[in-house]
C-alpha positions as CSV (number, residue, x, y, z in Angstrom):
1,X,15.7,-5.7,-18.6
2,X,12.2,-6.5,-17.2
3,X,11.5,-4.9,-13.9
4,X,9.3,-7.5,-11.6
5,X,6.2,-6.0,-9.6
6,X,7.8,-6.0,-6.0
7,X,10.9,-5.0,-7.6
8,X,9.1,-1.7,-8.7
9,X,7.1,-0.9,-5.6
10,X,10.4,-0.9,-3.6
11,X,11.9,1.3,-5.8
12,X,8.7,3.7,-5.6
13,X,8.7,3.1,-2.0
14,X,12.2,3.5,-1.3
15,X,12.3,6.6,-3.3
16,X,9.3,8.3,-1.7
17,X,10.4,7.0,2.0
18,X,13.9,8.5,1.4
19,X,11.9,11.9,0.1
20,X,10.4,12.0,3.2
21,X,13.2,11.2,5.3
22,X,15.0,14.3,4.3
23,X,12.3,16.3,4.5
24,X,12.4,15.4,8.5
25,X,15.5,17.7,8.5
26,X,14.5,20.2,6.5
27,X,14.2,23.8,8.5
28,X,10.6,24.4,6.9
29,X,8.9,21.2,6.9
30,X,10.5,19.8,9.8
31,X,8.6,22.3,12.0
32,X,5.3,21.6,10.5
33,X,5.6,18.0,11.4
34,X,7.0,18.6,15.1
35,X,3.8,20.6,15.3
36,X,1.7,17.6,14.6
37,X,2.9,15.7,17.3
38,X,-0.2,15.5,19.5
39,X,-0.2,17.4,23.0
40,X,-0.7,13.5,24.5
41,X,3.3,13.4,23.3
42,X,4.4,16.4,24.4
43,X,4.7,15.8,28.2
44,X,8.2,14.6,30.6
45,X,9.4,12.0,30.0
46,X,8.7,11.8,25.9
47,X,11.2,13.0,23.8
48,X,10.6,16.4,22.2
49,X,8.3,17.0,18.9
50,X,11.9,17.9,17.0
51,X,13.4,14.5,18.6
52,X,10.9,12.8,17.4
53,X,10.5,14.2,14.0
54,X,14.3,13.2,13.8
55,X,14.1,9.7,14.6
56,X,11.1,9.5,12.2
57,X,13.0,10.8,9.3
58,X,15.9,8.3,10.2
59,X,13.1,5.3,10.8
60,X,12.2,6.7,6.7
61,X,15.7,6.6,5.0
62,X,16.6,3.1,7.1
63,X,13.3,1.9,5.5
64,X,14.0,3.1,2.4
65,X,17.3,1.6,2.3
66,X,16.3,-1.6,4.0
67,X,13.6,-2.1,1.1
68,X,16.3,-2.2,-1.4
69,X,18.5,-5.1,0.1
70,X,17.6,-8.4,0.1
71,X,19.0,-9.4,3.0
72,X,17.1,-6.5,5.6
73,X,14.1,-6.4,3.3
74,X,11.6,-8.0,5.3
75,X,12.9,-6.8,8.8
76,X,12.5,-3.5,6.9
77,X,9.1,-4.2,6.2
78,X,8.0,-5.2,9.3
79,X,10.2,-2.4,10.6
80,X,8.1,0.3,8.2
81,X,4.5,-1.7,9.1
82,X,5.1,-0.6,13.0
83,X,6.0,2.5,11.9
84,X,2.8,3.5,9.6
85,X,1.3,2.6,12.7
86,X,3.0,4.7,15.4
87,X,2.8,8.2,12.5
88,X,-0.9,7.5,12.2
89,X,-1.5,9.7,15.9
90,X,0.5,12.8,14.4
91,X,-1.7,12.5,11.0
92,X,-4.9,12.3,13.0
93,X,-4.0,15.2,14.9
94,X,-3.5,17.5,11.6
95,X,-6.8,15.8,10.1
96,X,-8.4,17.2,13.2
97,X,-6.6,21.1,12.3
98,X,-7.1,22.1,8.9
99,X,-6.6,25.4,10.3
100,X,-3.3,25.1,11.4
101,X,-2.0,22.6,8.9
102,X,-3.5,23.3,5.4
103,X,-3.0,20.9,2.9
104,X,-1.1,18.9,4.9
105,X,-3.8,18.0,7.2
106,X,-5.5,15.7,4.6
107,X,-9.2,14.0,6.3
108,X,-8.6,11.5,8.1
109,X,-10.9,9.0,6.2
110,X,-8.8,9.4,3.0
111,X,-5.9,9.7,5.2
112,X,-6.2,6.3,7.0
113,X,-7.0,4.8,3.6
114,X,-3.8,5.8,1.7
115,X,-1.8,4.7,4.9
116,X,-3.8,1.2,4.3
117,X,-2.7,1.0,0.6
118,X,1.0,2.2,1.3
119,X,1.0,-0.3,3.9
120,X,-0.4,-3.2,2.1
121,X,2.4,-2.1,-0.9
122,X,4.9,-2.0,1.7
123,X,3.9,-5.5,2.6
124,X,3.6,-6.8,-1.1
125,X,7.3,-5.6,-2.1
126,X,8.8,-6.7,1.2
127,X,7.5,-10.1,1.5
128,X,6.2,-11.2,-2.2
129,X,8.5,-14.1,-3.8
130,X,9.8,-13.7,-6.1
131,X,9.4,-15.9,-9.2
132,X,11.1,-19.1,-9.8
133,X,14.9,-19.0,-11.2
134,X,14.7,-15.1,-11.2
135,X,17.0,-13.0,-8.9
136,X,15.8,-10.0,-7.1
C-alpha cells in the first residue's frame, strides 16, 4: 500500500508531537522546560511553569492525535499553528541561555526556522486534499 505525502507528514508529525507530549511529564525533562518559561510568565495570576509545561504536553498528544483523524484534523492544525506560536517565547528564552540550557537552547535563528518548516508541514498534512477517488 502506497502511503500519500500528507498521509506521511501526519504520521511523522503525530509521532514526534506525541514524543514530545510525554516528555512534558517526564521528572527530568519536564523541569528543564518549566525552567524556560520566561520570568514575563512567571508572575500572579499566570499559572505556574509546571502548569504550564502540563497543559503543553496535553496541547502535543491532542495534536498528535487530532492529526490522525480525519474528522479533527484541521481544527488540530489550526489548533497546533496557535500553539507553535504561543512555545516560540519559552524557546527564545533558552536561545538567549545557552548557559543554563545546553543543547536544548538551540539559536534562535535556526530555532525560529525549524518552527517555520514544522509549521508549514503541519499545515501541508492538515489541510492538503487529498487526491481524487483516494481515501485518507
Amino acid at each position: 500500500m502506497r502511503m500519500d505525502a500528507p498521509s506521511a507528514i501526519r504520521g511523522v508529525l503525530a509521532a514526534a508531537l506525541a514524543t514530545m507530549g510525554v516528555l512534558h511529564f517526564t521528572p527530568g525533562p519536564s523541569r528543564t522546560m518549566a525552567a524556560m518559561i520566561p520570568p514575563a510568565l512567571r508572575r500572579p495570576g499566570v499559572p505556574s511553569p509546571r502548569t504550564l509545561v502540563a497543559v503543553t504536553g496535553c496541547c502535543e498528544l491532542a495534536g498528535a492525535a487530532g492529526l490522525l483523524m480525519p474528522s479533527t484534523r484541521r481544527a488540530a492544525g489550526v489548533a497546533l499553528l496557535a500553539f507553535y506560536g504561543a512555545v516560540l517565547p519559552a524557546n527564545a528564552y533558552a536561545a538567549r541561555h545557552p548557559d543554563r540550557f545546553g543543547p536544548v537552547a538551540m539559536p534562535i535563528v535556526p530555532r525560529t526556522l525549524l518552527q517555520i518548516g514544522i509549521a508549514a508541514a503541519t499545515a501541508y498534512g492538515a489541510f492538503a486534499q487529498r487526491p481524487a477517488g483516494r481515501a485518507t
